[in-house]
N, C-alpha and C positions, 0 to 999 in steps of 0.2 A: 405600226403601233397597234391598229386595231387587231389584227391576225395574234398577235403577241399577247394581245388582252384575252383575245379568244381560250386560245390554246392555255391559259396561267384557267383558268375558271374551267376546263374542260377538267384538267389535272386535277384541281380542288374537288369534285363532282365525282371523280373516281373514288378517290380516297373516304371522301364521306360514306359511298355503298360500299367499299369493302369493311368499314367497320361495321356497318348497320347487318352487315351478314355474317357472325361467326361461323368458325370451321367445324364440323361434324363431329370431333373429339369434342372441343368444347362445349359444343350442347350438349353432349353426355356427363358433361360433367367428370368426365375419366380426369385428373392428373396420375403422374407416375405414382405419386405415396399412393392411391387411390388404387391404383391397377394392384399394388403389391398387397394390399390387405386383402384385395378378393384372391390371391394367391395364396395367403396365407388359410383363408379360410376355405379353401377349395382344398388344403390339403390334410386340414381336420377332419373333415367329410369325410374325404376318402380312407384317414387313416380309421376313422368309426367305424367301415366298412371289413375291416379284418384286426379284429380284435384278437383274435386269434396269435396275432405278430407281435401285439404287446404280451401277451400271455408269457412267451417263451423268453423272450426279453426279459422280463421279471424273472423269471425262474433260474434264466443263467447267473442274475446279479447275486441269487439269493445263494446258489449253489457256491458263489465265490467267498462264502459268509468263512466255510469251514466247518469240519465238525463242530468244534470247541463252543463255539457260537451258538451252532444252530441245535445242539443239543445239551449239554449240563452246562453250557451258558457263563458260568466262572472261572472263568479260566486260571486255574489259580497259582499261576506264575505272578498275574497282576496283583495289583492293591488292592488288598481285601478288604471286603464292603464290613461296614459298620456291625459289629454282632450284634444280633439279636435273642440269642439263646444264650446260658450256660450250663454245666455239670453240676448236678447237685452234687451231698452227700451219699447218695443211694445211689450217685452217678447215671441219676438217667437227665435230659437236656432238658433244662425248665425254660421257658419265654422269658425276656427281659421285655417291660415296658406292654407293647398292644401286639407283641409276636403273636402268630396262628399257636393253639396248643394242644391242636391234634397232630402233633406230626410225631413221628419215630426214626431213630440214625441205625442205618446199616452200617454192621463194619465186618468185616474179613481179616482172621489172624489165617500166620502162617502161611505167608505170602511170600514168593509165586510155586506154588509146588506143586504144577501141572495141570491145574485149572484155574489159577487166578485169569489170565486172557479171557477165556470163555464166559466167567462169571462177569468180568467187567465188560466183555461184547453185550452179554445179555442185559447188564442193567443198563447199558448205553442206550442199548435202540428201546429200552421203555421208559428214557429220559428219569431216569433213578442215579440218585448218587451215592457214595457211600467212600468210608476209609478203608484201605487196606493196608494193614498192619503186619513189616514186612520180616522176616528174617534172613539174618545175614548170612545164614549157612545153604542159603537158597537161590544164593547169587554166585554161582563159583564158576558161570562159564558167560562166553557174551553173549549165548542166545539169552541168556537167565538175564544177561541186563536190557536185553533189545525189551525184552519182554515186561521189565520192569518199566520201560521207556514209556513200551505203549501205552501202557496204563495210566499214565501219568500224562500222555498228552492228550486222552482221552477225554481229560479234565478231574480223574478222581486223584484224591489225596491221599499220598503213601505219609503211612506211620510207621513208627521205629518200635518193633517188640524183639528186641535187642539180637545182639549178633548169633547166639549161639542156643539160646532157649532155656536157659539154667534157673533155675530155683534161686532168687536174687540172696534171698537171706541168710543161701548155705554159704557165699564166695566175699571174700574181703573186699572191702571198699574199692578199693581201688580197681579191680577188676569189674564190680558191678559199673564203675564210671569206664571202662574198657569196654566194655558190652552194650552200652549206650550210647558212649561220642563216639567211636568207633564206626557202629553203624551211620550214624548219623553223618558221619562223614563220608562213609561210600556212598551212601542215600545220593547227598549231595553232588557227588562226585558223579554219579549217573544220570540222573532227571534235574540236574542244573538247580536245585533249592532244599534247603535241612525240613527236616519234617515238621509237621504242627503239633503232629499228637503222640503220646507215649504210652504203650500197654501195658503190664510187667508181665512173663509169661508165669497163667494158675492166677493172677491177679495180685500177687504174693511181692508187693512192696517196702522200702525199709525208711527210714528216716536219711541217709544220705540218699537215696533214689529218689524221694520228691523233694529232697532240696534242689538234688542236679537236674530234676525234670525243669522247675521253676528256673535256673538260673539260663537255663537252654532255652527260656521263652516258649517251651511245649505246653500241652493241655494233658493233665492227667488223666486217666480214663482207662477204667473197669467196663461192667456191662454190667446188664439189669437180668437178661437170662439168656442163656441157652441150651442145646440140645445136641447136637448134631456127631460129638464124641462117644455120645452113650450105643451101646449096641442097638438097643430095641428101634433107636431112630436112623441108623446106615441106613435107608433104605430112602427114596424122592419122595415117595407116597407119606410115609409116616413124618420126614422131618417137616414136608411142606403143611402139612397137617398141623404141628406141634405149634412151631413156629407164628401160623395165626391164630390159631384157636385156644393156646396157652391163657390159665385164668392171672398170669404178667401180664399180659399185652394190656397197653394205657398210654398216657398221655404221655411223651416223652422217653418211652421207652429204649433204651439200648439195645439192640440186637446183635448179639456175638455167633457167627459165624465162621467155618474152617473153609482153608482149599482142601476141600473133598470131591469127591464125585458123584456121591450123593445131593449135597448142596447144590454143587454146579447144577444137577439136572432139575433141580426142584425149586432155584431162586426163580425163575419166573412166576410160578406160580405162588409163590412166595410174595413177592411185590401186589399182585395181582389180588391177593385173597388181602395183603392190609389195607390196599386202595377200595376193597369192596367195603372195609369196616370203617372207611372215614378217614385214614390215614394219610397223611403224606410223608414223606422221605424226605427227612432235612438237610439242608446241603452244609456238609457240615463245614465250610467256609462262614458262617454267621454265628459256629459257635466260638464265644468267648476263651 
């Protein structure tokens, strides 16, 4: 009995000093959640240490934006954003409400006739927008539509200056409404949506022409000035000239422009000399 007494109190005496001595982890204080936050935060450090990896990380997300995105921005197959502008009577773009009203609208008639691509590369890559106002006798083959295509998903808005370029108020009604739906349906028929806006070619409208323009939901629209038909301005130098230095040029202004080859070489400069006067280029997606 006594040996048995012994040994029960030897056994109790162990157990007391093994608790009175925790194990080496435990004094550290380490548990597992414990262990993983310094993991977590060991690989912040490290990732601080090559910024670099984040850098191109970013750059690939952004590259996956798209042009349309990452350059004219509206894409304007979507729902178009709330206007802010509209056409006066003198048809240049007046601000609705707290609009900016130093801005001016490019537009491009007689479109694609072998420089509209070039002219729309170039306003692309200096994030400029503008209409290009199309005709139908300029689409007779499918590079003529590929090339319509691009344009169009480039983000700029094609306009209808009708199928065939006629003097609206020599040709009977029903033809002027042929030269308008017409287009306006191959439009459609190629870049997937009907146009927004309607030119008359010479600016030369009738009263069945803007009642059809209105019933088609288009925006009518002349210009405030141009140049670029007259002889003395064929040339980059003189129309790039004209174009901003004109005693026109103001708030709102309409710019009518051709597919020329003069134009084409001169619209950069062109953008560049309105941005030096304070302008901007309105996207004409915000006009009413």
């Amino acid at each position: 009995m006594k040996q048995l007494l012994f040994i029960l109190i030897f056994t109790i005496a162990l157990t007391i000093a093994a608790c009175a001595n925790p194990s080496q982890e435990q004094e550290k204080g380490k548990s597992p959640e414990l262990k993983n936050q310094g993991t977590v935060e060991q690989s912040e450090d490290k990732a601080d240490e090559f910024p670099e990896e984040e850098e191109v990380s970013g750059t690939e997300e952004k590259n996956d934006e798209g042009p349309e995105e990452s350059k004219n921005g509206d894409d304007n197959s979507e729902s178009p954003a709330a206007p802010q502008y509209m056409v006066s009577d003198t048809w240049s773009i007046v601000p609705k409400d707290d609009a900016e009203e130093e801005v001016v609208l490019l537009t491009i008639d007689d479109a694609p006739d072998g420089h509209a691509l070039q002219m729309a590369e170039t306003l692309y890559e200096l994030d400029a927008n503008a209409i290009f106002f199309v005709n139908g006798h300029f689409l007779n083959t499918p590079e003529d539509e590929e090339i319509l295509k691009k344009i169009h998903d480039m983000g700029f808005y094609i306009g209808n200056h009708t199928n065939t370029h006629p003097f609206l108020p020599d040709i009977p009604e029903d033809e002027q409404t042929e030269e308008i739906i017409g287009l306006s349906d191959r439009i459609e028929e190629i870049v997937g949506e009907r146009p927004r806006f309607f030119r008359a070619p010479n600016g030369a409208n009738t009263e069945h022409v803007i009642d059809l323009v209105e019933e088609e939901g288009m925006t009518l629209m002349n210009w405030s000035y141009g140049y670029d038909w007259e002889e003395e301005y064929m040339s980059s130098g003189a129309i790039a000239d004209i174009m901003v230095n004109t005693e026109l040029l103001g708030n709102g202004a309409n710019l009518l422009m051709h597919d020329r080859e003069w134009t084409a070489k001169a619209l950069g400069d062109i953008v560049h000399g309105l941005r030096d006067q304070g302008y901007e280029i309105v996207d004409p997606g915000l006009i009413e």
